[in-house]
C-alpha positions, -999 to +999 in steps of 0.1 A: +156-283-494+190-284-482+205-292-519+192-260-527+194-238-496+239-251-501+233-240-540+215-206-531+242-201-507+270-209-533+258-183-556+250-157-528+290-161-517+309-159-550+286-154-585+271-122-594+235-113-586+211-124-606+207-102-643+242-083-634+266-087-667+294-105-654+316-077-663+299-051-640+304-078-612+339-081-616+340-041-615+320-042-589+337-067-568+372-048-571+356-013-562+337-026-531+350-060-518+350-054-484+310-037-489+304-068-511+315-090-481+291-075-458+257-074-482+266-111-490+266-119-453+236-104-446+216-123-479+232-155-462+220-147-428+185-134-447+182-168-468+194-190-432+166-174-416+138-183-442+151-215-442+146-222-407+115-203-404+092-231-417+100-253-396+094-232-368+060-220-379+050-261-383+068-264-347+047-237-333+011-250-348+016-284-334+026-267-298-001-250-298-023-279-315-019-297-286-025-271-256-059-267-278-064-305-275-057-301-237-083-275-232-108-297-246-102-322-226-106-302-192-135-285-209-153-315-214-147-322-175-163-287-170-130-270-163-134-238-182-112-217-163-083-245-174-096-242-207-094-209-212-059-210-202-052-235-226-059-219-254-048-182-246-011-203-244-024-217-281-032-183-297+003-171-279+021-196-293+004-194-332-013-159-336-029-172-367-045-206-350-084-198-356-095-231-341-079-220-310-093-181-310-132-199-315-127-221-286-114-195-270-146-177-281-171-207-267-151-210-232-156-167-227-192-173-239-197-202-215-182-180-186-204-148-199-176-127-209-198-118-242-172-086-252-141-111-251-163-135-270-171-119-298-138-102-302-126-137-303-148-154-327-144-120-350-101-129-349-117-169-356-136-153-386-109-130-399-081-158-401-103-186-415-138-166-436-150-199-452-144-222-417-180-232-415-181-243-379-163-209-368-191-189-388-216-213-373-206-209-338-205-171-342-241-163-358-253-184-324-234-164-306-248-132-320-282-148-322-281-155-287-264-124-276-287-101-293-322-118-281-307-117-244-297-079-252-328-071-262-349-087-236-328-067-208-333-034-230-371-039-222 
């Protein structure tokens, strides 16, 4: 990655954009160095940034990865409210962590918060469609939720 990031980085600073006849470059480059200067800074700065992105998103999962792991752990010794904490730091720390938002989901359900449930296992569902234990957990939820709705309708 770096190989390339140093060769992207080369051509960025001193060739001519990609599919620009060398000859309009050179044109170009004498009409607007000093504008030239400042667009080529700001690709480096752009190409910088995606390079260190990655690693921050993998960063970020396994952060969050283990606070989920932690609010297992408490939830298994029946500390939900420690839980929940847990893994509203997980989702804040990787939006797009579904095993974290259908914990989440199972900890509000176990506390009876049913609205922040099911708005939790419907973010689960939305990030991961085919996760078979989110979708599982959910239609128990709804199963549940509608039979006990019902019953206090009547």
């Amino acid at each position: 990655m770096r190989v390339h990031l140093a060769a992207c980085m080369r051509q960025l600073w001193s060739g001519p954009p990609v599919g620009w006849p060398a000859g309009a470059w050179s044109r170009q480059r004498s009409d607007h160095s000093r504008s030239d200067r400042s667009v080529r800074l700001v690709l480096v700065a752009f190409v910088l940034t995606l390079a260190a992105a990655a690693p921050l998103r993998a960063d970020a999962r396994s952060d969050a990865k283990k606070q989920v792991e932690f609010g297992i752990s408490v939830a298994q010794r029946g500390l939900w409210r420690e839980a929940i904490y847990r893994w509203e730091r997980a989702i804040h720390i990787d939006p797009s962590y579904a095993a974290a938002y259908n914990n989440l989901a199972v900890a509000y359900e176990h506390e009876g918060d049913f609205d922040k449930a099911r708005t939790a296992y419907e973010k689960a569902i939305e990030l991961e469609p085919e996760n078979a234990l989110v979708k599982q957990n959910y239609e128990l939820f709804k199963e549940i939720n509608d039979r006990t709705t019902r019953k206090d309708g009547q």
